[in-house]
N, C-alpha and C positions, 0 to 999 in steps of 0.2 A: 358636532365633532369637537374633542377638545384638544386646543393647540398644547402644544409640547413648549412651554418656555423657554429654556435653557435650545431648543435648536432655534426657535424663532429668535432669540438674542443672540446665538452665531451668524446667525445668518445676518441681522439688521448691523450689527459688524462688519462684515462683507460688505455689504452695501454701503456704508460709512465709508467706511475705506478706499472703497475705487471712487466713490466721490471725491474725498479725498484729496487721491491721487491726481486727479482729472484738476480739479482748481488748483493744486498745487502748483504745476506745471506752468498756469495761468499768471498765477503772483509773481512765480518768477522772472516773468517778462517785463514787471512792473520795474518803474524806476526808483529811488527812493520816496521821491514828494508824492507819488502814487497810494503807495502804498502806507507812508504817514496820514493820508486823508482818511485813509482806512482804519488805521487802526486808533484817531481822533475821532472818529464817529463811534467807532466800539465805543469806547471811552465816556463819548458824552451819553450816548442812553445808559449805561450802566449804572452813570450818576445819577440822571433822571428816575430810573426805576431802582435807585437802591433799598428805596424804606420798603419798597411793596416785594422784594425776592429776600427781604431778612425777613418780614412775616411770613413768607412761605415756610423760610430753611425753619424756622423754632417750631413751628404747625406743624412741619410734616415730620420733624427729628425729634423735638419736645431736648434739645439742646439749646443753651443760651440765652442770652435776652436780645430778644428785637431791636430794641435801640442800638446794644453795642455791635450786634450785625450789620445796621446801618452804617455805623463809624466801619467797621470793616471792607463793604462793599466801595466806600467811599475810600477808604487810603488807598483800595484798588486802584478804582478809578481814578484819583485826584494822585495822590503821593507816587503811585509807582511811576502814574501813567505820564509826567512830571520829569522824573527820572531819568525815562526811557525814550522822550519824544523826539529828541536831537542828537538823540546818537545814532552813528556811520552804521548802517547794515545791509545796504543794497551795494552792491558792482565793488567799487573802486573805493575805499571806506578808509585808507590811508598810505601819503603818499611822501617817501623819505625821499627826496633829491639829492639830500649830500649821499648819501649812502646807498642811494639807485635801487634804492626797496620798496615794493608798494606792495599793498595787502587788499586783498579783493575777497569781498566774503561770497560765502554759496552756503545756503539753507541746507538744514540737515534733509528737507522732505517731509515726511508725514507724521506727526507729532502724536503717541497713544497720551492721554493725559487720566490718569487714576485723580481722584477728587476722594476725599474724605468725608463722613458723617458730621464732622464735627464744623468746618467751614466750608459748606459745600460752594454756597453760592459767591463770598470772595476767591476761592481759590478757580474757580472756574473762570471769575472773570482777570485774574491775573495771568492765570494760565494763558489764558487766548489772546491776550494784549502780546504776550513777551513774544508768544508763536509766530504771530505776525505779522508781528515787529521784525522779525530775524526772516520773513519770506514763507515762513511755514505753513501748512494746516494742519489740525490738531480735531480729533476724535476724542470723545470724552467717554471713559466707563463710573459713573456714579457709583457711590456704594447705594445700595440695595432700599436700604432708609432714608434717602435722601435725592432716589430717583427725579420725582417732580420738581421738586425748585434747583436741583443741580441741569435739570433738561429744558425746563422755561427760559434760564439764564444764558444756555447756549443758544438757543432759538435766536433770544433775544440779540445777542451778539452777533448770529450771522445775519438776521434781517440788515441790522447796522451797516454791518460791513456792506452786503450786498446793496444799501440804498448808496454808501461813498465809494462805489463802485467794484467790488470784489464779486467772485464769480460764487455760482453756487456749489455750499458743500466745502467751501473750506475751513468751516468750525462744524464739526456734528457731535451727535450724543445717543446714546444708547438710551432708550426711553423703557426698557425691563429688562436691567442689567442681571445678570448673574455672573457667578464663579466661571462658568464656562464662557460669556462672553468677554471676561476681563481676560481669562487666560487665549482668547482666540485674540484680542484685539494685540495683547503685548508680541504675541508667537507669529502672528500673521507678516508672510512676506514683503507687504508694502510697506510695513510700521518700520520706519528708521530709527525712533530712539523712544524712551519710555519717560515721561515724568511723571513720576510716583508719589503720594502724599496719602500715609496714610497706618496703616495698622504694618507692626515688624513683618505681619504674614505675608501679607501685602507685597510691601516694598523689596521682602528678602525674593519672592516670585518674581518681581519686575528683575533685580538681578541676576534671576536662572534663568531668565525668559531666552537667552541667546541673545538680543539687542542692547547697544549702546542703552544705558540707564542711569536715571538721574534721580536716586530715591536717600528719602530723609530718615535717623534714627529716632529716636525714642528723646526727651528732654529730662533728666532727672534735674531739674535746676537748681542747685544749692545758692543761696545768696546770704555773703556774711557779713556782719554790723561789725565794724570795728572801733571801738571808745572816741576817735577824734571827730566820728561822722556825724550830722547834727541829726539826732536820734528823729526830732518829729516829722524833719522832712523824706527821711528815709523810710520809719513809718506809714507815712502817705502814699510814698512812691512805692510801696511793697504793697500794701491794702489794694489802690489802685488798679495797679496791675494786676495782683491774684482775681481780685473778684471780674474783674472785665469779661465778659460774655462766660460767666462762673466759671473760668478757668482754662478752656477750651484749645486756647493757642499753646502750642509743644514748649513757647518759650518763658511761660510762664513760670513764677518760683513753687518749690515743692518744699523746702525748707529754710527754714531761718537759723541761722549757725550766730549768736550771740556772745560776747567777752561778756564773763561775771562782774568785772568793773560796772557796767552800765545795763546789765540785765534787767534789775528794778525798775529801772527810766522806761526801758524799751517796753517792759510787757505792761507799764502802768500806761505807755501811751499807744500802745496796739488796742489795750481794752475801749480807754477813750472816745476811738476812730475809730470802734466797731467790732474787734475782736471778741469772740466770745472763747473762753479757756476750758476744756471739757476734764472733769474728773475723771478719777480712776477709773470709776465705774462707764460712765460716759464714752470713755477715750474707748476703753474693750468693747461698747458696742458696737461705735463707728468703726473702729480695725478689721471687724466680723463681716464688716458689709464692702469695705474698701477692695477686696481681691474677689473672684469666683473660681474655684480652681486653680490659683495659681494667677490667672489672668484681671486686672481691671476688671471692676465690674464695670458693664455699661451704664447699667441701671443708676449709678451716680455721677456720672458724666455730664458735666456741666450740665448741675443741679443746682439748685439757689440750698444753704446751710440748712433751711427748714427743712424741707424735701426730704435733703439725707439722714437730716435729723428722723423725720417721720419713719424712713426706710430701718434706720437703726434702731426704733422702738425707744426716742427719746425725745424730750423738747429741751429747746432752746427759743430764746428771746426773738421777739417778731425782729425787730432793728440789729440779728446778728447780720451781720458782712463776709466773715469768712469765722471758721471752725478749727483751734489751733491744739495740738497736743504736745505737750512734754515729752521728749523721749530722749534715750541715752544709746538705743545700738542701733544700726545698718545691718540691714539684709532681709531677704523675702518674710521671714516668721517677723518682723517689724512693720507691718503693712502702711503706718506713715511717712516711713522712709523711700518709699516707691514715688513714682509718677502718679498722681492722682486726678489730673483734669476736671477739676473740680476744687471749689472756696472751701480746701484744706489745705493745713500747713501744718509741717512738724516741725518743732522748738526744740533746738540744742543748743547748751551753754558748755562754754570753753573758756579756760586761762586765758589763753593768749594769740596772736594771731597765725602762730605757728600750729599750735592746736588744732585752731581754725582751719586752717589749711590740710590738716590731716583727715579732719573730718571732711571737709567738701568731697575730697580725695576719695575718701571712702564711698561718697555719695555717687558719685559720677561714673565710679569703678560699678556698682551697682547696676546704671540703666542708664547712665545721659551723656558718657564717653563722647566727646566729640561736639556736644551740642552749643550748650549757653553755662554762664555764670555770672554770679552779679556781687556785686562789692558796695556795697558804703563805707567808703574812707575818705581821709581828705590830706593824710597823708600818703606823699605819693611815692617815697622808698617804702613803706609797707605794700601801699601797690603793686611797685615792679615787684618784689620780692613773695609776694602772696599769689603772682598770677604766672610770671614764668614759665613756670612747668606744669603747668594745669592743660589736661589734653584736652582743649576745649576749642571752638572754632570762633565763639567770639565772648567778649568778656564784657559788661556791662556794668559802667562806673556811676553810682548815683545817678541811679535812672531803674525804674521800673524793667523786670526784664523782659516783661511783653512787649513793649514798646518801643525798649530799644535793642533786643534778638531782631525786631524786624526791618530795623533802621527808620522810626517812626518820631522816636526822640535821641535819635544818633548819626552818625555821619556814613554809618555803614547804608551799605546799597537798602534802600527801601524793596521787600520782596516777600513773600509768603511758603517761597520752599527755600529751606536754611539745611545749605550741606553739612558736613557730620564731619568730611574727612574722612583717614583713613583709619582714624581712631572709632568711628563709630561708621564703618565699611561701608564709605561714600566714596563716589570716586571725585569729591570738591569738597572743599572746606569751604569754599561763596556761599553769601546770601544769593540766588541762581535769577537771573538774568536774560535778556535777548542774547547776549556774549556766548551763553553757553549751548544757544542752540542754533549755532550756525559752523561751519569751517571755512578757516579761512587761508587762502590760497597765497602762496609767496609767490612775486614775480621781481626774479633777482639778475639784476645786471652786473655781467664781469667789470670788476673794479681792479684786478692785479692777476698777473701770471705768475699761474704755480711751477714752483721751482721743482723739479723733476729731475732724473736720471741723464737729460741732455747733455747738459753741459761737461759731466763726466764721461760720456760715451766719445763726445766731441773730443777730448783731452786724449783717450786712448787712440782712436784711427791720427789723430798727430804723430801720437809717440811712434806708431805703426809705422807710419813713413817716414820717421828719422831712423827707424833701426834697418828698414829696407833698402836703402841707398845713401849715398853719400852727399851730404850738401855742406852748403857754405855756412860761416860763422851770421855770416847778414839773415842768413835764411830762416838759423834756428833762432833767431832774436825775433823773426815777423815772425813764426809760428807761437812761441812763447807769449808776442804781443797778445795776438789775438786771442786764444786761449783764455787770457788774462780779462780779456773784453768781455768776452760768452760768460763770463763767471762774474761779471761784473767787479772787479776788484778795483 
């Protein structure tokens, strides 16, 4: 007999889910230091087995390189989980005495968590730290391609937990995901909120789904040189970053926006570092292969420059690093000007940093509203004045923008889902957090009495009784007194 996928994946959904529910309930009984043991042991196998679940995800995805997926699994484990270890999220989590306010959190409940092709296995494992961190369990729908090492990873996770005590079933995974069980696990009545990480289709379903939802946009990153930045380091830190696991993370730069002043320097020292400059000819092969329809091709998603070289029916040098083209306009029939997730980059030159600014502008208007931007400057009124008005959620100053979108070489929250805002229809502009997946509870004590209608009503039954009878001059002086007193004067 053959099984019907798509109901046998609603159905193991189901099942997920009232597990779920069932240990939920459980954690929340926990205390804090409970439940910190808990999610410190996630934590330490993650680390333990990170090199062996980054060889799964590039095996099973043919995304990435293994190495930088180990650096991945490990900012998980080590950088976030770092982050997040000591901060208030069980009961009574802050406590105002002058101002007789206290703050008590409560777990949103059962966490749907969408994971990505592209970092299946850190994002699963930061997903489950922050879940249960904040008291939650969390269900996992893998994309499709990324099934096994997105479902090893959570396995892995709930053993943890369950050996530092956590009950069973409150980290689960869908082990033959489909369409129909991502849309059962977002729509199903026990799911309280959605964290979404993944394709616009994706993320724009998680917020039709009817539930609270936490999903990410798109990165078009524009990051731009300006004459005082020192060319070789910013170079490095642009290289760097693009090529890391070939491109992969959303926060990655997609273009280089350069002053003609220091263009020569910059593109004689990108070549230096690895850049390979594709000609005319060259540039319209790769452009042919960058979209399919309209949409990213997958087929060059975080592909090493040969690869897509090969795909495009061209070569380039064994020691290229990332794949750069010249261009002059924005928009879809510009295929370098897009998101590309992948060791490409397009090169635009500009007069001045106003220009500059124009262009990013147009860049972001494009596809990455709300996301990331990066800057090499070192002056820092060009700074304020270049960044301002930039609808973007976070802005990264000399610093790779892979690295520091995820607060890895910056002060921002270290984290792997980066909201968008409402420029790029997020409901957070956060790097997203244990914070965002809990509510929390005001417990307010009267501190002053509201002034009300009283004291007036009190003033009129006086008047009442001086116009109804006749009294003394001493009388209407004690009514007046008091009057005076109720009104506090």
């Amino acid at each position: 007999m053959i099984q019907d996928i798509d109901l046998s994946s609603v159905q193991e959904v189901r099942q997920c889910l009232e597990e779920a529910r069932s240990a939920q309930k459980q954690i929340e009984k926990m205390d804090q230091e409970q439940v910190d043991r808990i999610v410190r042991g996630m934590a330490e196998a993650a680390k333990k087995d990170a090199r062996h679940l980054a060889a799964m995800a590039v095996e099973e995805t043919g995304f990435g390189k293994a190495d930088d997926k180990v650096t991945k699994n490990l900012f998980a484990a080590n950088d976030i989980y770092e982050s997040i270890k000591d901060m208030k999220t069980i009961g009574l989590i802050q406590r105002d005495d002058q101002d007789q306010l206290w703050e008590i959190a409560q777990p949103v409940g059962v966490i749907a968590g969408i994971v990505p092709s592209t970092n299946p296995t850190s994002t699963t494992i930061f997903k489950s730290l922050i879940a249960v961190k904040a008291g939650n369990a969390i269900v996992f729908n893998p994309h499709p391609s990324a099934a096994k090492c997105t479902y090893e990873t959570a396995k892995l996770l709930q053993t943890a937990a369950e050996q530092a005590g956590a009950p069973k079933g409150l980290i689960g995974c869908v082990s033959e995901p489909t369409l129909d069980s991502a849309h059962e696990l977002m729509t199903h009545k026990i799911t309280n909120l959605i964290l979404a990480t993944g394709g616009s289709g994706m993320v724009k379903a998680a917020y039709s789904s009817g539930k609270p939802a936490y999903g990410v946009g798109p990165g078009n990153v524009p990051v731009y040189i300006h004459k005082s930045a020192d060319s070789q380091a910013a170079v490095r830190r642009i290289i760097q970053s693009k090529t890391f696991d070939n491109g992969t993370i959303c926060s990655s730069e997609q273009a280089i926006i350069v002053e003609k002043e220091i263009k020569r320097k910059v593109v004689s020292e990108l070549k230096r570092q690895g850049a390979y400059f594709l000609d005319d000819h060259e540039k319209q092969r790769v452009a042919a292969v960058i979209l399919d329809n309209g949409a990213l091709n997958s087929k060059i998603v975080g592909k090493s420059p040969q690869t897509i070289a090969e795909i495009a029916g061209i070569i380039v040098p064994s020691d290229a690093r990332v794949l750069i083209a010249e261009e002059e306009k924005v928009g879809t029939d510009f295929p370098f000007s897009v998101e590309k997730l992948s060791p490409i980059l397009a090169l635009y030159t500009v007069r001045d940093w106003q220009e500059g600014s124009e262009r990013c502008t147009e860049l972001l208007d494009l596809g990455g509203l709300g996301h990331t931007l990066g800057i090499h400057c070192e002056d820092k009124q060009v700074i304020e004045n270049f960044c301002l008005d930039k609808k973007v959620s976070r802005i990264v100053v000399n610093s790779g923008t892979t690295f520091g979108g995820i607060g890895a070489t910056t002060s921002i929250q270290p984290s792997l889902t980066l909201g968008c805002g409402s420029s790029g229809n997020n409901i957070t502009s956060d790097n997203i957090g244990p914070q965002h997946l809990m509510n929390k509870k005001r417990l307010a004590f009267g501190i002053k009495e509201m002034n009300t209608g009283e004291s007036t009503e009190s003033l009129n039954q006086q008047s009442n009784r001086v116009e109804n009878r006749t009294i003394s001059r001493e009388e209407v002086f004690d009514i007046v007194k008091s009057v005076l007193q109720e009104l506090k004067i």
